[in-house]
C-alpha positions in Angstrom: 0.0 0.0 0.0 1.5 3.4 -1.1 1.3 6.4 1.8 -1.9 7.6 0.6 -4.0 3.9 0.8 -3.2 3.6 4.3 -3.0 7.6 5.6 -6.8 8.5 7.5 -9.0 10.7 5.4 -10.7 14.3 6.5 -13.4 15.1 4.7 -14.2 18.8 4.4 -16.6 20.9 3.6 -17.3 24.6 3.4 -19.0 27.0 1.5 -18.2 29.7 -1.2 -16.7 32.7 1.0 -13.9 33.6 2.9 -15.2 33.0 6.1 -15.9 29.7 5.5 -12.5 28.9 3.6 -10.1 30.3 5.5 -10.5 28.2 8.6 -11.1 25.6 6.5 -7.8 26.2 5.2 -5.6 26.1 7.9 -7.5 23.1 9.2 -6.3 21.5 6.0 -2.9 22.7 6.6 -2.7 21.4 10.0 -4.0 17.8 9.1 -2.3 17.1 6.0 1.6 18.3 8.1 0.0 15.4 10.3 -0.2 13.0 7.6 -3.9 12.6 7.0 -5.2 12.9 3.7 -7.5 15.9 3.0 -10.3 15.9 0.7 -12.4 19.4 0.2 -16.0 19.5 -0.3 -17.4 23.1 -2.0 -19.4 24.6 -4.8 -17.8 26.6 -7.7 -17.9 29.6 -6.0 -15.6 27.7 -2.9 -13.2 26.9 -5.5 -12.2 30.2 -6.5 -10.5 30.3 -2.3 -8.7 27.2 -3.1 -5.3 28.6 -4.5 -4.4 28.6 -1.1 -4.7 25.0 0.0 -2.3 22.0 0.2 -1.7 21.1 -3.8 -2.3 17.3 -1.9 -5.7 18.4 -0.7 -8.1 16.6 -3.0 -11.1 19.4 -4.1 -14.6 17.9 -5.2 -17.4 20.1 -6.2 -20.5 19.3 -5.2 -24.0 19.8 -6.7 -25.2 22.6 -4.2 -27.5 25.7 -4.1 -29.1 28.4 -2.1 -32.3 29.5 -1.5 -30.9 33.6 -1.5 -30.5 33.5 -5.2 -32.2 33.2 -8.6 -35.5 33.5 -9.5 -38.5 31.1 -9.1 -37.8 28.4 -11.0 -34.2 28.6 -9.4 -35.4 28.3 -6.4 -37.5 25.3 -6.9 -34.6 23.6 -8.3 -32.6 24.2 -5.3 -33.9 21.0 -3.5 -33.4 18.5 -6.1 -29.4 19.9 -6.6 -28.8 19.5 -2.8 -30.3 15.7 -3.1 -28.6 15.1 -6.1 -25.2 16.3 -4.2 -26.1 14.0 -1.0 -26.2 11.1 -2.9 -23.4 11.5 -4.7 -21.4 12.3 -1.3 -22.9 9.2 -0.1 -21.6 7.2 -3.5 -18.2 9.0 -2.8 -17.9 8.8 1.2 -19.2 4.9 1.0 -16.1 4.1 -1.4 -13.7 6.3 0.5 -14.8 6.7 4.1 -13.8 9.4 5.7 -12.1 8.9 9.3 -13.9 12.4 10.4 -16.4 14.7 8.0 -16.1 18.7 9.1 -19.0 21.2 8.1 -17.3 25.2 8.1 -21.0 26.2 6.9 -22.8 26.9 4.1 -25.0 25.1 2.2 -22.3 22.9 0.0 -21.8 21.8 3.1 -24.9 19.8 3.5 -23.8 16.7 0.8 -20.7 15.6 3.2 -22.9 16.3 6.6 -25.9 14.5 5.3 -24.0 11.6 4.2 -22.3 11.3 7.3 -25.4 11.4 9.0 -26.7 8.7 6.7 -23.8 6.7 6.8 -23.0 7.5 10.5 -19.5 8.5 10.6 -17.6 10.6 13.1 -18.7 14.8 12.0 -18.5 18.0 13.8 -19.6 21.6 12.5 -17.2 25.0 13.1 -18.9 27.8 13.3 -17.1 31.1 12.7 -19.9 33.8 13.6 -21.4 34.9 16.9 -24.7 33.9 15.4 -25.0 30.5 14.2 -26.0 30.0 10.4 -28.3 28.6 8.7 -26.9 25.2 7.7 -24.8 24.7 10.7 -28.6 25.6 12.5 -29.7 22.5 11.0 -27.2 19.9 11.9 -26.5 21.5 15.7 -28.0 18.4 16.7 -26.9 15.7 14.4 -22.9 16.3 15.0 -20.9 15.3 18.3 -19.1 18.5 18.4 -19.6 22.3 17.9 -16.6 24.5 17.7 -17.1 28.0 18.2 -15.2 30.4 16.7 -16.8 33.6 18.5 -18.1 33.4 22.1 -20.1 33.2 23.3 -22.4 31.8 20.1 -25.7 31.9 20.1 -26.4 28.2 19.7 -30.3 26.0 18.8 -31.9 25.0 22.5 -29.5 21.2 23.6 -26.9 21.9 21.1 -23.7 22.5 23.3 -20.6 24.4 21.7 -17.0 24.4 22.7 -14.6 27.6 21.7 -11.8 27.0 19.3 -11.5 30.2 18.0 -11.3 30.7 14.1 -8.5 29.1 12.6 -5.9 31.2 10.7 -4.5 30.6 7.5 -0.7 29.5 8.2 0.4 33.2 6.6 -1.3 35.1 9.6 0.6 32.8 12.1 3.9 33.5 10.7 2.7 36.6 11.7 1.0 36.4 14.8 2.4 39.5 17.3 4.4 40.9 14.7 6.0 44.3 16.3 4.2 47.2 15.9 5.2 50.4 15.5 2.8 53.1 16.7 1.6 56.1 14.9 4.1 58.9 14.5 5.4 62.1 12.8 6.5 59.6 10.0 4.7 57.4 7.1 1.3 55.5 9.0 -0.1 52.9 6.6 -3.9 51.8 6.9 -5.5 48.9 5.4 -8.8 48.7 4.5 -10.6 45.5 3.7 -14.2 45.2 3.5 -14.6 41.0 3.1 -13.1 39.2 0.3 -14.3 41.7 -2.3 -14.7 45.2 -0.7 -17.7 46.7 0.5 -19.3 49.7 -1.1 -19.9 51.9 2.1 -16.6 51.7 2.7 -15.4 53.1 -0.6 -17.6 56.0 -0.2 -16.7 56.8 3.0 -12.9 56.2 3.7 -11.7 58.4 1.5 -13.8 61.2 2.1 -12.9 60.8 5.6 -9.0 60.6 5.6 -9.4 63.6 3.4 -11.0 65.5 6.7 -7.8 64.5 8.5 -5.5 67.4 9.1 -3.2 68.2 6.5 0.2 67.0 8.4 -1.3 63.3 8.9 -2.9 63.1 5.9 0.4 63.2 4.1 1.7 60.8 6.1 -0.9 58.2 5.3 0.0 55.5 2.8 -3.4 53.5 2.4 -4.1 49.6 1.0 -7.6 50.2 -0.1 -9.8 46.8 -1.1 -12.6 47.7 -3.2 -15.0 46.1 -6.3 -14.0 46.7 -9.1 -17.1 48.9 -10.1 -16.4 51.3 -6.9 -12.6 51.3 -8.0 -12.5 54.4 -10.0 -14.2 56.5 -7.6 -12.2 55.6 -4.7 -9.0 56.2 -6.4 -10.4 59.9 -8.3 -11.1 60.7 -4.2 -8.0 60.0 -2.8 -6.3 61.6 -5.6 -8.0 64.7 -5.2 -7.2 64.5 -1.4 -3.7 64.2 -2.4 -3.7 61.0 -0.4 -0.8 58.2 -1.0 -3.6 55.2 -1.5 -3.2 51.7 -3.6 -7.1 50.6 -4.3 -7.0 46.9 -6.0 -10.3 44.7 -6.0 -8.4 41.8 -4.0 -4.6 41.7 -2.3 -3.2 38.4 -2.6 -0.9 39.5 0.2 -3.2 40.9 3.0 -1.4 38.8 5.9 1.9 41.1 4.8 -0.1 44.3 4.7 -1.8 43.7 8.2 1.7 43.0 10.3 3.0 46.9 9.0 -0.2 48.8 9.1 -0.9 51.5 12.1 -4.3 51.0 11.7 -7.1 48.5 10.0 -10.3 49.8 8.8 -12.5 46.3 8.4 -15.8 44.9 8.2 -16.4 42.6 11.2 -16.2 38.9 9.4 -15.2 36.6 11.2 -11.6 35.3 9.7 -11.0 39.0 9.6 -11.6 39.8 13.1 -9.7 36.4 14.0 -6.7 37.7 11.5 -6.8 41.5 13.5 -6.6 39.8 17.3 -4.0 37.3 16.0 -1.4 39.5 14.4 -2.5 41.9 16.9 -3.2 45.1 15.3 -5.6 48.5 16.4 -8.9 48.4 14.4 -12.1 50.2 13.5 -14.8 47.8 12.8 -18.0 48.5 10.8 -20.1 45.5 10.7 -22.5 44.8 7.5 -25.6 45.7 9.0 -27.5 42.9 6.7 -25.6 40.5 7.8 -27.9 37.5 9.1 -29.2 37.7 12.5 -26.5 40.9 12.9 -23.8 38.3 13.2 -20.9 40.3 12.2 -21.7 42.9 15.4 -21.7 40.2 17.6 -18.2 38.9 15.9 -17.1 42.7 16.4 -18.1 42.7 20.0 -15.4 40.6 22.1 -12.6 42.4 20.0 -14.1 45.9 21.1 -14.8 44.7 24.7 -11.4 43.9 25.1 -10.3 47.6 23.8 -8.9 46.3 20.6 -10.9 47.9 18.4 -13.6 50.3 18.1 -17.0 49.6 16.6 -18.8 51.6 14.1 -22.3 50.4 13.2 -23.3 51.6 9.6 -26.1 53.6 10.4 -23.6 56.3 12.5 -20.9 55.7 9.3 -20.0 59.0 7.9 -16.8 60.8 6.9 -17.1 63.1 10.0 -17.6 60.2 12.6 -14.8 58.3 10.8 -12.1 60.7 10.5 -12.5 61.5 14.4 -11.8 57.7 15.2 -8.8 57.7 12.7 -7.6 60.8 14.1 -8.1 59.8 17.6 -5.9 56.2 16.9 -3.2 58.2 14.9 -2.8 60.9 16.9 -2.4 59.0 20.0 0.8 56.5 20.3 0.2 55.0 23.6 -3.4 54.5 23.1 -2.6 52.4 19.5 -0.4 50.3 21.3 -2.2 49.8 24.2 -5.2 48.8 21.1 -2.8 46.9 19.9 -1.6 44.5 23.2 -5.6 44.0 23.9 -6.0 42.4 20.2 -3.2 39.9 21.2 -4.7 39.1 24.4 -8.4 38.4 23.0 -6.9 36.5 19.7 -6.9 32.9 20.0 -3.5 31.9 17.8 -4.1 28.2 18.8 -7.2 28.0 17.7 -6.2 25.3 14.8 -4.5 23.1 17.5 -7.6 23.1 19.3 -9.7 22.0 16.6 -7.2 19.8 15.5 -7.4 17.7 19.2 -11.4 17.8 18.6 -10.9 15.8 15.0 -8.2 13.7 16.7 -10.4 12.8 19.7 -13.8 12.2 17.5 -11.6 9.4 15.9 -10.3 8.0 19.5 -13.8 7.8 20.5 -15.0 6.4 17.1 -12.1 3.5 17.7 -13.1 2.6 21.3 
């Protein structure tokens, strides 16, 4: 038998956005440095995060869909795509079992979890948000584990969560505490990221605030700016005209970099973002998506802030003059950026893979017994 015949199997399976394929991602890197074979288990969308992963990990795409989009008859198709996708999993996972099956949520997650209910192998959900979703809702009480990436989480009545943390991709450990150096009469770089592709408030806003700043900081600014592409133009024509040093690109490749030498992070409040800010340790302003289900990306924001590592902005109060008095209040205050800065590193979790590594590990010692 070659390596591969004999090497245990994790089954994984996430759905199309950051937050779900970013832990997902370092779980992967953690297992397969332990010698387990990884398989991934995602939609099309899912795939376009998987330039990151081992080049061992094995990626399937599943027949999956979602309720949110389409029009009727999309919608009506939905259920007989997410059968479809369960019975192929079960084809698959019957052929191959899997020693463990992991849900990160989303609904191309619900093929691997269904099968493993069916088939009853060892699963577990991770949930990254402060409010549980959807998916993950519905198997709360068909898995033997929970991992909670925000606490507390809001969990269904008899379902019983233990907190992880949120993994980090191995690119933010290698980063993890990085030195920082605080605000000064010197260049300050900021970065703003608004998810994996930008967020439109943000665009508008940002600029028009760091232009409010006064003039000697505002020259000092040198600002990463993460927007779509069709809010691109704008953002740069506004921090041209403020005569503001910015780079605006739809997506850095290289954010873990860019967050270990910025002063300051402007950010919405995802989860693998806020778990990224507290782990390299790093002062923040937070401005949650307010349509985020259930409000989830406040209550991801809210542990961060309680600790005094970043300040929270909900969208509603989110305009230039509110912003730039934040900024100027980080910027123009050393002792108070670092002291931001030490209370990230004390609320981020940087072992938060290793924990949910040891939860994998002891589903399979209790599967063997």
């Amino acid at each position: 038998m070659t390596r591969s015949d004999k090497a245990p199997l994790l089954l994984i399976a996430a759905g199309g956005t950051g937050g779900h394929m970013f832990p997902a991602q370092a779980l992967a890197e953690a297992m397969v440095r332990r010698g387990w074979r990884v398989k991934l288990s995602t939609d099309a969308r899912g795939a376009r995060y998987t330039g990151g992963f081992p080049h061992v990990v094995q990626v399937e795409q599943v027949a999956s869909a979602t309720f949110a989009r389409g029009g009727l008859l999309a919608k009506l198709a939905v259920p007989f795509r997410i059968l479809g996708g369960i019975f192929g999993a079960i084809r698959a996972n019957r052929a191959d079992p899997p020693k463990v099956v992991v849900g990160f949520g989303g609904y191309p997650t619900i093929p691997a979890l269904a099968s493993a209910v069916v088939l009853g192998l060892p699963r577990m959900i991770h949930e990254q948000n402060g409010v549980m979703g959807k998916v993950n809702t519905k198997f709360a009480r068909r898995v033997a584990c929970i991992a909670c990436g925000t606490w507390p989480t809001a969990l269904p009545e008899g379902a019983e969560g233990v907190h992880t943390g949120n993994p980090v991709r191995a690119a933010i450990l290698e980063r993890a505490g990085a030195p920082y150096i605080p605000p000064g009469d010197y260049p300050m770089s900021i970065l703003v990221i608004g998810g994996s592709q930008g967020a439109r408030i943000l665009s508008d806003v940002v600029p028009a605030a760091l232009a409010r700043l006064p003039e000697p900081m505002r020259g000092h600014l040198r600002v990463a700016h993460q927007a779509r592409d069709e809010d691109m133009t704008r953002a740069i024509a506004a921090y041209q005209e403020a005569g503001i040093n910015a780079e605006v690109q739809p997506f850095f490749k290289d954010v873990p970099r860019r967050l270990s030498e910025v002063q300051l992070v402007i950010s919405r409040s995802g989860a693998s973002s806020v778990a990224d800010i507290s782990v390299v340790g790093r002062p923040a302003i937070l401005v949650p998506y307010a349509a985020a289900t259930g409000d989830h990306q406040t209550a991801n924001a809210r542990g961060l802030v309680d600790a005094g590592g970043a300040i929270l902005i909900p969208e509603a109060r989110l305009t230039p003059e509110v912003l730039a008095e934040q900024v100027a209040l980080v910027l123009d205050n050393p002792h108070g950026a670092l002291q931001m800065t030490l209370a990230a590193l004390s609320y981020g979790m940087p072992d938060a893979t290793e924990r949910l590594v040891e939860l994998v590990e002891g589903l399979v010692r209790k599967d063997e017994k």
